[in-house]
Phi, psi and omega in degrees: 000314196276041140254316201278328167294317165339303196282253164010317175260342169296338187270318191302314201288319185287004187266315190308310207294315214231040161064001195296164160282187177245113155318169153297115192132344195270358189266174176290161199268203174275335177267049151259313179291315191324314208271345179298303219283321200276003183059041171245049183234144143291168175237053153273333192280328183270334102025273202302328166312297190293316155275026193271313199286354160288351190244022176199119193261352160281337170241031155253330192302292185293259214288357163282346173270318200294321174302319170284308153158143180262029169253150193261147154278114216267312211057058197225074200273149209240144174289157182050179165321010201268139169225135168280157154218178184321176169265353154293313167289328169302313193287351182278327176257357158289345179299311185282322191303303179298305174289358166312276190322300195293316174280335176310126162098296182317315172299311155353317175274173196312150155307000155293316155246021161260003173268341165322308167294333161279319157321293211304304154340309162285336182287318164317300170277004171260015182093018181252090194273280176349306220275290184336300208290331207279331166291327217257341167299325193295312184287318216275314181292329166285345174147319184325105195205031167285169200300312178311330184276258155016289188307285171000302180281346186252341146320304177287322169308315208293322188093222162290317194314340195235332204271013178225042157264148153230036211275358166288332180237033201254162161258167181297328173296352205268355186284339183088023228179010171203170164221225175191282166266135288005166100314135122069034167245358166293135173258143157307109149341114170316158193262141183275026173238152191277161196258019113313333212263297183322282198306332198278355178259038171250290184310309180297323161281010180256315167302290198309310176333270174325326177280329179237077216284021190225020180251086180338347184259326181282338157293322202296309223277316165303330166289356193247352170249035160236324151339290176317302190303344186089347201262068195302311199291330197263328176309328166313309170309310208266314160313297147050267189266327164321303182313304168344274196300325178230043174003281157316346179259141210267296170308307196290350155312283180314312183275015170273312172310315184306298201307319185275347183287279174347269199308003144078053195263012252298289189324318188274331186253324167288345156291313181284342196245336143325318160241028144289324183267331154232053165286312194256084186284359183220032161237124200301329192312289161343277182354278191325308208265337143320272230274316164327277157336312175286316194288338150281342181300313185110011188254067156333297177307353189245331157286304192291354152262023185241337206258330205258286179303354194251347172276341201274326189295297173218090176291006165218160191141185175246353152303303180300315152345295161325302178317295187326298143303350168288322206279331181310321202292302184321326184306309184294157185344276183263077178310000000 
């Protein structure tokens, strides 16, 4: 395995150079992406990976599912929108996340900044947030202000705070602001960036947005800091527009559904996490977060089948438990 990648990044890299197109036949398989997830590349071999995934939209497809998951299940339930994973692996799968966003579009440009945008990247993903702001600010003051740059530097103020948002695959409970047993006794987590430090990665990620309004990374990531910020309408928004570009994906549905839900939007968060579930019909989380919704819409019959199906997907856990006793509340006449 470890030669035959070897040969895959030396062919990626002499193709990066010398311009070739890619044939058909070069990407790498799923245990290559695996091997990603497990930090077991050098990071000339994730390098090479990473520009493989700009070019290629069937294997950002492919290590983003494998990288969702390699996170171990904790049974741990965690505040906002956040899921931890080891830190190898977290850091191998923020290398792809950021790099979706950051390389698409990128190789193409001078080599100055795209080895800027592979630093920075990696300083992110190794929690070295501080060096990242502090470079890519640095670029910005010599003239350097593409949208990549921008997302990138606002990523990096944001921190941990953005960079453990998930709000494409979160359940409703993880917003802090709702439950299944108890209702509506969760408090919101302080937010961990100082509020000079939110606004000016705000600013910045609203600018990448805006300079490149047709790029789906540039909504998520603003819309998942605004999330963070607590600001649910404009987070609506911005998601939105991330749903917009991309109709079809099933996350993005979903975190446009959190975001109108925060913004207490119901009628509307039901509509959106409707066709979150069924793009994805068989992820439980949609289910979960569907029957919430509806059940504020004031559409009961649809929550206790949205509540029935989230059992079926994952009959064990302790949200499940919970479902379980709710729907007993639901039964009765008058819940």
């Amino acid at each position: 395995m470890k030669e035959r990648f070897m040969e895959f990044a030396a062919r990626q890299y002499g193709e990066s150079c010398a311009g070739a197109p890619e044939g058909a036949g070069h990407c790498p398989d799923e245990n290559t992406w695996a091997l990603l997830a497990d930090d077991a590349l050098s990071p000339s071999e994730r390098q090479a990976l990473i520009a493989h995934l700009s070019r290629c939209p069937s294997c950002r497809r492919m290590a983003s599912q494998i990288i969702a998951e390699a996170a171990p299940a904790t049974g741990v339930r965690t505040p906002w929108i956040i899921r931890l994973r080891r830190p190898a692996v977290y850091a191998a799968a923020a290398m792809i996340v950021l790099a979706i966003g950051v390389y698409f579009g990128v190789v193409q440009r001078g080599r100055g900044e795209a080895g800027l945008l592979a630093r920075a990247t990696e300083q992110i993903a190794a929690g070295q947030y501080d060096i990242a702001a502090r470079e890519l600010a640095g670029a910005m003051e010599r003239g350097q202000r593409s949208a990549a740059i921008r997302r990138l530097r606002g990523q990096a103020l944001m921190g941990t705070a953005l960079a453990m948002v998930t709000p494409g695959s979160a359940k409703l409970t993880s917003l802090g602001t709702v439950g299944v047993l108890p209702r509506r006794t969760k408090e919101l987590p302080a937010i961990p960036v100082g509020q000079t430090q939110l606004e000016q990665a705000l600013g910045l990620l609203r600018q990448a947005a805006e300079t490149e309004p047709n790029s789906p990374a540039n909504w998520r990531e603003l819309g998942a800091a605004l999330l963070v910020a607590r600001r649910f309408d404009e987070a609506a928004e911005a998601l939105g527009r991330w749903a917009q570009l991309e109709p079809d994906s099933a996350a993005a549905q979903n975190a446009h559904g959190l975001a109108l839900y925060g913004a207490e939007r119901y009628p509307e968060a039901v509509a959106a996490l409707g066709r979150a579930s069924t793009l994805a019909p068989q992820v439980p989380a949609y289910e979960f977060n569907l029957a919430i919704a509806c059940e504020e819409a004031g559409q009961l019959e649809d929550a206790r089948g949205h509540w029935q199906r989230y059992l079926e997907l994952e009959p064990t856990g302790q949200d499940s438990d919970e479902v379980r006793k709710w729907l007993l509340v639901l039964e009765k006449p008058n819940p």
